[in-house]
C-alpha positions, 0 to 999 in steps of 0.5 A, spaced: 185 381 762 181 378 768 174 376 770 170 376 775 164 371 778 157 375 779 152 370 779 151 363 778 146 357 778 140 354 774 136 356 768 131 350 769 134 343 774 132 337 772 130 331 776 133 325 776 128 320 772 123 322 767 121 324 760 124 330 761 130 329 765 136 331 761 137 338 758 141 340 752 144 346 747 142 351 751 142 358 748 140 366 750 138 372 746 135 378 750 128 381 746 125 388 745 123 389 752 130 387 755 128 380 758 133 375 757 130 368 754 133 361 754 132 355 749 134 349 750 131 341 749 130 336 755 130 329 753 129 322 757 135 319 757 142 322 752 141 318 745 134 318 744 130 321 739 126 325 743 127 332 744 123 336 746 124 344 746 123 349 752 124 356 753 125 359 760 125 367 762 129 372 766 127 379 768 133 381 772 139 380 768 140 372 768 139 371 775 132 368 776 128 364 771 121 362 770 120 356 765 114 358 759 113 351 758 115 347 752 114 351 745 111 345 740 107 341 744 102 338 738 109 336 734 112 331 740 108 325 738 111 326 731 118 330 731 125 330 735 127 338 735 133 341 738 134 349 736 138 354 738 135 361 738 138 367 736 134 375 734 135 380 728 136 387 729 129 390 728 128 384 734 124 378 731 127 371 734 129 365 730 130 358 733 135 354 728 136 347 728 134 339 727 128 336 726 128 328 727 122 323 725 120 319 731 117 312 728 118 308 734 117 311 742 124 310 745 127 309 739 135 312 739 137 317 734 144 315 734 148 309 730 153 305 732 154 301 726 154 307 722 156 312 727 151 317 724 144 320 726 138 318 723 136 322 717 134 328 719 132 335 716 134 342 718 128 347 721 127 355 723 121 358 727 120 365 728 117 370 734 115 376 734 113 378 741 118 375 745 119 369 745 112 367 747 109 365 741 113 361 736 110 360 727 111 352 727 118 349 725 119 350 717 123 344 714 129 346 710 132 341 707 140 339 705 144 341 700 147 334 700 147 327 702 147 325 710 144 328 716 145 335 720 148 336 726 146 343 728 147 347 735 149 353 733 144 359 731 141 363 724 145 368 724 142 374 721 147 379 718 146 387 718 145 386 710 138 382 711 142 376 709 141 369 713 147 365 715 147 358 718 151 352 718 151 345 720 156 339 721 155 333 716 154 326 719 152 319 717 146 317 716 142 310 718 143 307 711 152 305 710 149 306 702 149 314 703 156 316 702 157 323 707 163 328 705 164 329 712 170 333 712 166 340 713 162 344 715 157 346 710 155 353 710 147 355 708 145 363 705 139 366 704 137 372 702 129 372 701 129 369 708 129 363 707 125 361 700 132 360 696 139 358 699 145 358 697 151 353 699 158 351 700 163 349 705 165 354 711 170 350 713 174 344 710 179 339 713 186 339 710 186 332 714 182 327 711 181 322 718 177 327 721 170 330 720 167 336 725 161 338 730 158 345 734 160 348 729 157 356 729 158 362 725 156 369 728 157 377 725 162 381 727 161 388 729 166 389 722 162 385 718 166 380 718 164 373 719 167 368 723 166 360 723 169 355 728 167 347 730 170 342 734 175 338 729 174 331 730 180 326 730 177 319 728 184 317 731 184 313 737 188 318 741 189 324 737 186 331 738 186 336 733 185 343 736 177 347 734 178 350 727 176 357 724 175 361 718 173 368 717 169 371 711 169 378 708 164 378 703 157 377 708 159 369 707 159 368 700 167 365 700 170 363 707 178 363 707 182 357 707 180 354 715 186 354 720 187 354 727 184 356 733 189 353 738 185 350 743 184 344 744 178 343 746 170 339 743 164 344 742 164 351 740 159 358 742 160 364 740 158 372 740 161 378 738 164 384 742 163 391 741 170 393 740 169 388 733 173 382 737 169 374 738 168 371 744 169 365 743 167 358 749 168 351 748 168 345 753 174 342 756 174 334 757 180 331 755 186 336 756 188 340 763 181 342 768 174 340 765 170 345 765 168 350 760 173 356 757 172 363 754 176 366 749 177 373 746 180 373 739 181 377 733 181 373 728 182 374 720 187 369 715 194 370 719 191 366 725 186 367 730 190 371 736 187 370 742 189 376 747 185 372 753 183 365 755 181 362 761 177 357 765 169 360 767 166 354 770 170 348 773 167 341 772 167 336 778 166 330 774 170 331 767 165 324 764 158 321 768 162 315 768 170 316 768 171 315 761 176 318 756 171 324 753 173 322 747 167 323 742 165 316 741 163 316 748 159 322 748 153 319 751 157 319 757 158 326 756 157 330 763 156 338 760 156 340 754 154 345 748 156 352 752 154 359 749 156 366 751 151 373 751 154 380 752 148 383 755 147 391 756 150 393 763 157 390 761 157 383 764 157 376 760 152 371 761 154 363 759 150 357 759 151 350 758 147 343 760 150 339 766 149 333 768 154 334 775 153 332 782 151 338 785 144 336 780 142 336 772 140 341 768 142 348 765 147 351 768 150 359 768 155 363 769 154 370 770 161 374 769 165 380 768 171 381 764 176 387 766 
């Protein structure tokens, strides 16, 4: 298999400075009239608890972008919300993430002395006109003790079940004992009033916890989940974890290996029943962002294609060793992928490169 560049530019360029100069978790979904829609969050600066979630519009397939503007402007005051936007089959949009209190302007969200976020809930909102008017974000809470990491989207399944996971994380208070040791998975079947809960993945390795974690439908009816596996260990990596569910995510098998050693994960289903899978590249070979394609089930992940689709020219801002502990010196991040009608694929990602900030694409072809 080979690729083939079509395009590639900006979904939104940010300026240097400012309220809104970063950009992140940058997600796509086409509506009902065939445009595609991207979401993602800005932020002053990496670390700080003010993210404010946007969406942009194309009409021509990816290649130019119109901002709509930010989508709950009345709630900024009071709430950090960043969410990833995913669409049901009869067409209605979903934006699932983290909602984070704001009690101090210019406060962080992030703690070194407890390596956790600040206690957060999860949230979904809902459109039904395209991605232009969005219901306010609809909390929903933790089925256990810590905060959430969450950039992956809601998955709604062809059975109408809601599917959605997220990655445990410490919280401010050293008090709270976090199983950090997972991704925790959440099922709902009457969209959203009852949910059930469990651990999509778990680690055999107890110095590691996850992130990015992700869980899509594959055109079989299979589920399939992946995460960065996170070594706690100076110097260790682990490669990106997965496990799959034949019963509309209800059980997961034991979790395995992806064999890639990379950091966050996006995934989208092919027609054929295979996964593309994306993740970023720091810390091993050229920096950049890779895509994958697999077949994945309980024996292994099988990867028939992988290959580098965006190169970095700055692996870090500041030249550090992209080890998750220095993460606000990430330079990109948090890429995802979308089949579009005509064959070609649309990737994504936030950049904070030389050739300028903001969120990236990369339009492709696989052949």
């Amino acid at each position: 298999m080979k690729y083939e560049i079509i395009a590639e530019g900006f979904v939104t360029r940010r300026s240097e400075s400012g309220p809104t100069s970063v950009a992140a978790c940058s997600r796509c979904a086409i509506t009902e009239d065939g445009e595609i829609v991207c979401t993602y969050a800005v932020q002053e600066t990496l670390g700080q608890n003010d993210f404010k979630q946007m969406l942009s519009r194309s009409r021509d397939g990816g290649i130019t972008w119109e901002e709509q503007g930010f989508l709950w402007s009345h709630l900024h005051d009071r709430y950090s919300l960043i969410g990833s936007i995913s669409r049901a089959l009869d067409g209605e949009l979903f934006l699932y993430g983290i909602r984070i209190p704001i009690d101090i302007p210019g406060e962080s969200f992030w703690s070194e002395a407890t390596q956790g976020m600040k206690q957060n809930t999860l949230f979904i909102a809902s459109s039904r006109d395209g991605g232009r008017v969005w219901t306010d974000p609809h909390p929903v809470v933790l089925p256990a003790p810590g905060s959430a990491e969450a950039p992956g989207p809601l998955t709604i399944t062809r059975s109408g079940a809601w599917i959605c996971c997220y990655a445990p994380y410490n919280t401010f208070d050293p008090q709270v004992v976090v199983d950090k040791n997972r991704v925790v998975y959440m099922r709902s079947e009457d969209r959203g009033k009852t949910w059930t809960s469990g651990a999509a993945l778990r680690f055999p390795e107890t110095d590691s916890n996850a992130a990015e974690a992700w869980v899509i439908e594959l055109a079989d009816k299979r589920l399939v989940s992946t995460c960065w596996h996170i070594s706690n260990r100076e110097g260790v990596d682990y490669p990106n974890a997965y496990a799959v569910s034949h019963d509309d995510g209800k059980t997961w098998s034991a979790t395995g290996s992806t064999d890639t050693l990379g950091q966050s994960t996006g995934l989208a289903t092919l027609p054929d029943g295979r996964v593309l899978f994306v993740y970023n590249q720091r810390r091993h070979g050229k920096p950049g962002v890779r895509m994958a394609v697999a077949d994945p089930d309980e024996r292994g992940f099988h990867t028939v294609f992988d290959d580098l689709i965006w190169r970095a020219a700055s692996r870090t801002q500041g030249n550090t060793s992209g080890e998750h502990t220095e993460w606000t010196d990430f330079s990109f991040g948090e890429p995802s992928v979308l089949p579009l009608p005509d064959g070609t694929l649309l990737a994504t990602l936030w950049v904070v490169q030389p050739e300028g900030r903001g969120i990236r694409y990369v339009k492709l072809k696989i052949s």
